[in-house]
C-alpha positions, 0 to 999 in steps of 0.5 A: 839284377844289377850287381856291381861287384862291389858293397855299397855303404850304408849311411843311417838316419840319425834315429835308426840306432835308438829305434834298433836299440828300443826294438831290440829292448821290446823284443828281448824284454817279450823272450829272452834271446829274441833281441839277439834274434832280432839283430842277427835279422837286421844285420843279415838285411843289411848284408844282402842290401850293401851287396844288392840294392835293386833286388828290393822293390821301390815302395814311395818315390825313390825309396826301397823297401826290405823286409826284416826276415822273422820280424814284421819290419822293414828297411827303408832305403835310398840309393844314391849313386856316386859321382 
């Protein structure tokens, strides 16, 4: 596992907000609370991803995936290294 000491940045497709917000929507509108699940979820992803990058396989071409625990979703990811 590399790690390099240090939190990687995370840069969204312009989509990915409305589809976390419609997400959340479904979710909370199916259980109260399980929105705010749901965001917990992506943001514990998120963290484990920004400090941890190769711990996620590669899925098609350059692209990662990590799985949304609890929800069956997925990030999809491209590590794109600084020059």
């Amino acid at each position: 596992m590399r790690d390099l000491g240090m939190t990687n940045k995370i840069i969204y497709i312009p989509d990915t907000e409305e589809d976390i917000a419609d997400s959340y929507d479904w979710y909370e509108n199916r259980e109260l609370g399980l929105g705010e699940n749901f965001l917990r979820s992506i943001e514990a992803c998120l963290f484990i991803i920004q400090r941890h990058p190769y711990l996620f396989p590669a899925a098609l071409d350059e692209f990662r995936h990590a799985p949304i625990h609890l929800f069956p979703l997925e990030v999809f990811m491209s590590l794109v290294m600084k020059k």
